[in-house]
VEXLUMSE-632844 format. One record per residue (C-alpha): x, y negated, z negated; residue in one letter. Coordinates in steps of 0.5 Angstrom, whole numbers, padded with zeros to 4 digits, always signed. Each point is the difference from the previous one (the first is absolute). Layout:
// VEXLUMSE-632844
XYZA
...
//
This chain:
// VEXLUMSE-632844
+0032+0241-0041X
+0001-0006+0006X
+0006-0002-0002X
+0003+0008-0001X
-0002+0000+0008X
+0001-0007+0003X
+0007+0000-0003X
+0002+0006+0003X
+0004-0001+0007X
-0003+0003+0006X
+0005+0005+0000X
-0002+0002-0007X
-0008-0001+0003X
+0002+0006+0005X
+0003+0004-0004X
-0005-0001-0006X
-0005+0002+0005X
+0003+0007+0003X
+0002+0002-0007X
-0008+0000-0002X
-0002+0003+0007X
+0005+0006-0002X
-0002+0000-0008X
-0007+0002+0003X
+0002+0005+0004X
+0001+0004-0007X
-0007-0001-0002X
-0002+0001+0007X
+0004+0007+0000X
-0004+0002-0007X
-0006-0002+0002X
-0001+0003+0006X
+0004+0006+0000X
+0001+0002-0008X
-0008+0000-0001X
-0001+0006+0006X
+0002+0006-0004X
-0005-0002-0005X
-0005+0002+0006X
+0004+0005+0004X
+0002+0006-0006X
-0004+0005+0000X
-0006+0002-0004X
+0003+0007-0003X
+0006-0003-0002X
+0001-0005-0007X
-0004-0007+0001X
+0005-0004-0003X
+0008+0002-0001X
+0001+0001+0008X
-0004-0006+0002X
+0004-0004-0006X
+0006+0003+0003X
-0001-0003+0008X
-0002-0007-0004X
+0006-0001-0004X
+0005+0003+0007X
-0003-0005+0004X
+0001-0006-0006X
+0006+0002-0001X
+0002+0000+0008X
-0003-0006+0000X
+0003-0004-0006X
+0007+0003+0003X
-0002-0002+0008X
-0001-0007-0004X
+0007+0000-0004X
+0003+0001+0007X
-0003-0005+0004X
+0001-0005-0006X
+0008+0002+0000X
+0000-0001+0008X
-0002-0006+0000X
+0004-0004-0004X
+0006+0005+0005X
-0004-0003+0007X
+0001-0008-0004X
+0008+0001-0002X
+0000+0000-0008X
+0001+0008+0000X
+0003+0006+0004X
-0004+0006+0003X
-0004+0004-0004X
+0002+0006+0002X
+0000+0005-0006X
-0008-0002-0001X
-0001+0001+0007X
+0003+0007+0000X
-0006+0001-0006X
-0005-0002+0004X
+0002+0004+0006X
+0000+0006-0006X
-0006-0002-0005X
-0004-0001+0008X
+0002+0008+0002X
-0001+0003-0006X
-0007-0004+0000X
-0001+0002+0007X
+0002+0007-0002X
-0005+0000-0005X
-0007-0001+0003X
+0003+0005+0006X
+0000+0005-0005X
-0006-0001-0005X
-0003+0000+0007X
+0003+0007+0003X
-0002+0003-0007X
-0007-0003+0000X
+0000-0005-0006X
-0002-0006+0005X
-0007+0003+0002X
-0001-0005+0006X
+0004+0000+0005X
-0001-0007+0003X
+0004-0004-0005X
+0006+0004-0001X
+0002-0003+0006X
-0002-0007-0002X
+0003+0000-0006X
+0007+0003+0003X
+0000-0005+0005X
-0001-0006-0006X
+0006+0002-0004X
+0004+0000+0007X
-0002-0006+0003X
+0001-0004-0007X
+0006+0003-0001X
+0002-0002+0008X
-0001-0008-0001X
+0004+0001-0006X
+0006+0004+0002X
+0000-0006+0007X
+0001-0006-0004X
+0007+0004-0002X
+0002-0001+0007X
+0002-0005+0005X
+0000+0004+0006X
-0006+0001+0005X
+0002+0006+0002X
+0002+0003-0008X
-0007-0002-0001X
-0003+0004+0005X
+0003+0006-0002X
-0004+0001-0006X
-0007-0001+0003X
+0003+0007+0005X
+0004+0003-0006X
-0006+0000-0005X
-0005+0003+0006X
+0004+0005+0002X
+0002+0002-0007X
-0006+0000-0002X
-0003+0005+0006X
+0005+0005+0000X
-0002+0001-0009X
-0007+0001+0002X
+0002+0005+0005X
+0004+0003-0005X
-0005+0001-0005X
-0005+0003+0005X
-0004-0006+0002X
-0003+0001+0008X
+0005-0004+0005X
-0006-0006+0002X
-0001-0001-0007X
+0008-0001-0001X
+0000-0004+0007X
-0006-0003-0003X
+0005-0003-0006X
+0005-0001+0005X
-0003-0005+0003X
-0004-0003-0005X
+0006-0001-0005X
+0004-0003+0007X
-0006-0005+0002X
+0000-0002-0008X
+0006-0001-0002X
+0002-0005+0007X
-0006-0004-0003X
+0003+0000-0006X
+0007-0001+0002X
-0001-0005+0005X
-0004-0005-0004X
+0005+0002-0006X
+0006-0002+0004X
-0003-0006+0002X
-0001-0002-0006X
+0007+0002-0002X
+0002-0005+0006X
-0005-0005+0001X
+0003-0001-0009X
+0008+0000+0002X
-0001-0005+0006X
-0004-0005-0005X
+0005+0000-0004X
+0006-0001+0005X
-0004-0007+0003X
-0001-0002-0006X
+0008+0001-0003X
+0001-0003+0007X
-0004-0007-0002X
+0005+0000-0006X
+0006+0001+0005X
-0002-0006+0005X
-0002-0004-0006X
+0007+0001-0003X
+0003-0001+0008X
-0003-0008+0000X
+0003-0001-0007X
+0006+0002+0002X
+0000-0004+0007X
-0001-0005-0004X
+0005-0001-0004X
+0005+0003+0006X
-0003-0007+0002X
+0001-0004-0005X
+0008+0003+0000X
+0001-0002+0007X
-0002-0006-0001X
+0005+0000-0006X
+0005+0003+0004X
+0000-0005+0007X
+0000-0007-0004X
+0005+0003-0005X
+0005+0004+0004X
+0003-0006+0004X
+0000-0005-0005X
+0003+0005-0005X
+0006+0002+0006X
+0002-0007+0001X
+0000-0002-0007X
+0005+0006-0001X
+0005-0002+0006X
-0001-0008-0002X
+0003+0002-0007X
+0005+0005+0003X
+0002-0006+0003X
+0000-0005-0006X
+0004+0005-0003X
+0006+0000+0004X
-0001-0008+0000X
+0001+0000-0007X
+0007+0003+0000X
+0002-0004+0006X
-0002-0006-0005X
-0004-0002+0006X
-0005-0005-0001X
-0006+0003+0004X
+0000+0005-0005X
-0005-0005-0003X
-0004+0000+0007X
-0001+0006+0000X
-0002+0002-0006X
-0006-0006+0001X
-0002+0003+0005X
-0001+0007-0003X
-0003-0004-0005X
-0005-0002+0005X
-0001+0005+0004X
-0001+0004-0008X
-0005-0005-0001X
-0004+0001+0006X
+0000+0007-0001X
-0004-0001-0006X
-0004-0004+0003X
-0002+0006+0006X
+0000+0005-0006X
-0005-0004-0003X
-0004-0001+0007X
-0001+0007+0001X
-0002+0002-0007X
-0005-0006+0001X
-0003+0003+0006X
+0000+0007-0003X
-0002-0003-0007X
-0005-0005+0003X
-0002+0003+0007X
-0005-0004+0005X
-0007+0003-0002X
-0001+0002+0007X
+0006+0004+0001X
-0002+0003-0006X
-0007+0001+0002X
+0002+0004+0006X
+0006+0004-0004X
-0006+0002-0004X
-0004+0003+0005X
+0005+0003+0003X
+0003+0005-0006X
-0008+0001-0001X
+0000+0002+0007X
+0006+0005-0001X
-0002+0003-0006X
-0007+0002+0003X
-0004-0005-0002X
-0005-0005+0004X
+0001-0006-0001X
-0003-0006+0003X
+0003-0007-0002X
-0005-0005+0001X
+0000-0008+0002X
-0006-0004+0001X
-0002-0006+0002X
+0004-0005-0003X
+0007-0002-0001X
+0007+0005+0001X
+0004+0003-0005X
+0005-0004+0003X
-0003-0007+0000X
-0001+0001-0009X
+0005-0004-0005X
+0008+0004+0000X
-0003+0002-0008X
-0006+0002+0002X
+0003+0006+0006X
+0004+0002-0005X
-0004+0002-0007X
-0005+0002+0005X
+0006+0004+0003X
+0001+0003-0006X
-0006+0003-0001X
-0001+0003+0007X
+0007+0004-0002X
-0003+0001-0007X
-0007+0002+0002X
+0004+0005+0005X
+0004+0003-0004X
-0005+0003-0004X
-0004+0002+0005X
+0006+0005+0002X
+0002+0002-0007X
-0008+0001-0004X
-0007+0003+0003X
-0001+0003+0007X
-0001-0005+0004X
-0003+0000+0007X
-0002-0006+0002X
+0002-0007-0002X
-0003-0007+0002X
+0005-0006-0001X
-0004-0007+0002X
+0004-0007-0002X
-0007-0006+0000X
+0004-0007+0001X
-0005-0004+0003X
+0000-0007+0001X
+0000-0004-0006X
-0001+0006-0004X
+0003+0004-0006X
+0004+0006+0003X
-0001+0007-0002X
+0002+0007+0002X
-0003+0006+0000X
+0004+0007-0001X
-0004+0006-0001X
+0000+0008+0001X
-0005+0006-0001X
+0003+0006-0004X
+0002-0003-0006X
+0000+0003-0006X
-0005-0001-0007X
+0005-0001-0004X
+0008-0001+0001X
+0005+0005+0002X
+0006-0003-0006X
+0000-0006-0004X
-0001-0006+0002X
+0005-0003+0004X
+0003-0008+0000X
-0003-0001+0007X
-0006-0003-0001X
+0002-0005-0005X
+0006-0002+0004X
-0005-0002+0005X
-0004-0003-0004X
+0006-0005-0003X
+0001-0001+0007X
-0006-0003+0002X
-0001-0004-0006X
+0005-0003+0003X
-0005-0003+0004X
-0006+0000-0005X
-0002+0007+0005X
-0004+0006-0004X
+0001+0007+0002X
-0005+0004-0001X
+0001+0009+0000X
-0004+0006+0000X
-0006+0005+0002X
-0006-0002+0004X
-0003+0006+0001X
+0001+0007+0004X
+0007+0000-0003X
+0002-0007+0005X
+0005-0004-0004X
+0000-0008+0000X
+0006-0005-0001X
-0002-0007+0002X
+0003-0006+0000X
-0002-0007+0000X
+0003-0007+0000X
-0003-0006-0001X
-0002-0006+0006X
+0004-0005-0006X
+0005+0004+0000X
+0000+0000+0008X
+0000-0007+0000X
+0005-0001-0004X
+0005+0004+0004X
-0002-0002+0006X
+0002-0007-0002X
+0006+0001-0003X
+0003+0003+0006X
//
């Protein structure tokens, strides 16, 4: 039961809970208004059939209202279109119920007359918060609260019921079906803009990737677009020797030799760099796409050493699992906080800390090769890593190196 909550994003919390608020409302409708007739038919009519009746119009009518808002809600989140044709039967089945109770009234088979307005204005408020959430429009939406007053004034009028009980209907089923549609519409939006804030972290999480690799292909582009250029126009020009039989052909071919051989050289650079990033830049790119993607993320130094000031190997297998623990926290869970703390005191093991609330029980997909690739990395370097839940849905990657090891890199560089 945790699991089948804390697994669910926020968006899908929302939306579980709207639709459980409106899953009550049917058995809000039968409780309240399906058991009144029992009490309100008279004593000289049949005990049992017309109260039987009234119950299973009003449990259908809930049930219907029910389906309504179940189809409209999947509408309002985008997975389909417009309910329309059930809307038009509740719109249907609701004048048909109210049509009903006025009658039964106007015949006198409902004997009290304090409850036929009560339950003509439950079925049409129910039925208001259902038939809004089909609309988007504010002005749509107030609509239906004055159309069904003024409806359902005008029929008790024309069955013979007195002008301040019908304004009593008016007003009674205007003033409720607002409630019912205003809280009903803000559901309706409140649902609809949790659901585009959370598409729009998944945009922004997509963005910084995809400025990462734009990156990382001008930096391709600005070491490889001059050297390529010269070392077309240079064997162009060793070409043209050739034919001559001219023999600084062979220079210059050495020189597109060279110039190819330094281009491999800085192709090789720029990878390394990406492949092998400083610690502290790759802190830093961290708490920005954390940032972007709506998370707070805090990165933390305490007393001690700097990123900057540890062995080349060890920034860089621990840059791996910054960038590692960050792709996990953007693909898996819902996180909102994250906390990053690199502890390398003085003559002191180095560990770094990553972890996130919102993590789920169990993982969305197989198991992946990240972790593993990590694992071999620090082993490297005789460091452990170590992942998973702590507690409260908070995930945990640490990853610790060694004061030997340290020390003996410290002494080869």
């Amino acid at each position: 039961m945790t699991g089948w909550w804390k697994n669910r994003s926020s968006a899908g919390k929302v939306e579980l809970y709207t639709r459980g608020s409106f899953h009550l409302f049917v058995l809000l409708e039968i409780t309240s208004f399906g058991l009144m007739p029992v009490a309100a038919t008279a004593p000289s009519r049949p005990p049992v059939l017309l109260p039987l009746t009234l119950l299973f119009m009003v449990c259908g009518h809930a049930v219907l209202c029910g389906v309504l808002t179940h189809k409209a809600l999947h509408w309002v989140v985008g997975r389909r279109e417009r309910p329309t044709r059930t809307a038009v039967a509740v719109v249907v089945t609701t004048a048909a119920c109210t049509l009903a109770v006025l009658t039964l009234r106007a015949t006198g088979h409902i004997s009290e007359a304090a409850v036929t307005p009560t339950l003509v204005a439950g079925l049409i408020w129910f039925a208001s918060g259902s038939l809004v959430l089909c609309l988007r429009s504010v002005k749509r939406m107030l609509f239906i609260p004055a159309a069904a007053a003024v409806a359902t004034g005008l029929a008790a009028l024309a069955l013979g019921t007195p002008a301040a009980t019908a304004l009593g209907y008016c007003v009674g089923i205007l003033l409720g079906s607002l409630f019912f549609g205003a809280t009903c519409g803000f559901s309706a939006w409140l649902l609809r803009t949790v659901y585009e804030l959370d598409h729009s972290r998944e945009v922004q999480a997509r963005l910084a990737v995809a400025e990462e690799r734009l990156r990382f292909g001008r930096d391709l582009h600005d070491v490889m677009g001059r050297n390529l250029a010269v070392i077309a126009l240079k064997s162009e020009l060793a070409i043209q020797l050739a034919r001559r039989e001219r023999p600084e052909a062979v220079e210059q071919m050495i020189e597109v030799q060279r110039i190819a051989q330094e281009s491999q050289r800085e192709v090789r650079d720029v990878v390394r760099g990406y492949r092998e990033a400083d610690l502290s830049v790759e802190l830093e790119g961290a708490r920005g796409v954390l940032s972007a993607a709506g998370m707070d993320c805090r990165v933390d130094f305490p007393a001690g050493r700097r990123a900057t000031e540890l062995p080349p190997e060890v920034q860089s297998a621990l840059g791996w699992v910054v960038r590692e623990a960050t792709t996990n926290i953007l693909r898996h869970g819902d996180a909102h906080r994250c906390l990053i703390r690199l502890t390398a005191g003085e003559g002191g093991s180095v560990t770094l800390v990553v972890e996130n609330d919102g993590a789920p029980e169990a993982p969305a997909g197989p198991p992946g090769s990240g972790l593993a690739g990590l694992r071999e990395r620090l082993a490297a370097l005789d460091g452990t890593l170590q992942a998973g839940l702590v507690g409260d849905g908070r995930f945990r990657l640490l990853a610790q190196i060694p004061d030997r090891r340290l020390q003996e890199l410290e002494v080869r560089a």
